[in-house]
Phi, psi and omega in degrees: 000136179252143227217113172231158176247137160240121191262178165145161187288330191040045183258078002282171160318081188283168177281332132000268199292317193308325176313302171291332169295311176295323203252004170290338222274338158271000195281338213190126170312314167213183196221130141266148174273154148236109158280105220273116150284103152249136179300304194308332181237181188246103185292184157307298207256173197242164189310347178274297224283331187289302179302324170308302158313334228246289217276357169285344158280007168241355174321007184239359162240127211267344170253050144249179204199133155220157220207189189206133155252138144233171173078207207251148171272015172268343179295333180305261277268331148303283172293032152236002206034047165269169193227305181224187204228133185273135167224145160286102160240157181276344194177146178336314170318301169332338186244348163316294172321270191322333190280297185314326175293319196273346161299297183313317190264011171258315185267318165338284188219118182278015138293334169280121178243114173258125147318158099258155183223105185298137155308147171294171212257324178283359155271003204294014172263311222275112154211200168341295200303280189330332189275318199271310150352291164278009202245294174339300179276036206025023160296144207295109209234034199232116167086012143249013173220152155302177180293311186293348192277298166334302126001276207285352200262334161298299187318327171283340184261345177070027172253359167268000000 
């Protein structure tokens, strides 16, 4: 069984991350999400509400699995018995970061193979930071997060 992980904060899910998720997702007998828990920041949503969110914008694909981590992600990777890690990039910046990580987790464990996968062009703008940034400033996030995420990021902002 081929088995991959897309790690990442998912704070919230953007339509982004759901883009990379569909189409890894044909890609692999199954796709885990890993909702990276780091401590050291303070998200929006608390590590339940991102996995709720995740799995109610992927209910319609049926080998995803989503799951919460901390600590290094080849030990997640083990203990899911996956072999490679799905990364989304949006734009050259992106890929700088993303290389030195898929090095560091290539000298971890030399079983792990990380993907990229360029983003669609139209989210190629688009991330986290940037949807609560404007959601903050009560501005229009519709048709860059999904609907129910959309729902809950008013609610955290008191604009719902």
């Amino acid at each position: 069984m081929r088995i991959c992980v897309y790690p990442g904060s998912f704070d919230p899910i953007t339509n982004g991350h759901l883009d990379i998720i569909e189409r890894a997702s044909y890609l692999f007998d199954k796709l885990i999400v890993g909702v990276l828990i780091n401590t050291s920041k303070s998200p929006l949503f608390t590590v339940e509400e991102r996995i709720n969110l995740i799995k109610e914008s992927c209910s319609h694909i049926k080998n995803v699995e989503v799951d919460s981590f901390e600590g290094l992600l080849i030990d997640f990777m083990k203990k899911k018995k996956a072999t490679t890690i799905i990364k989304g990039l949006r734009a050259v910046s992106d890929f700088e970061y993303e290389f030195q990580m898929a090095l560091m987790n290539r000298k971890l464990s030399s079983e792990i193979e990380t993907i990229f996968m360029m983003t669609n062009s139209k989210y190629s703008y688009l991330s986290s930071s940037l949807v609560k940034e404007v959601a903050r400033f009560g501005g229009c996030v519709k048709g860059l997060i999904p609907g129910k995420v959309e729902n809950e990021i008013k609610r955290k902002y008191n604009r719902g």
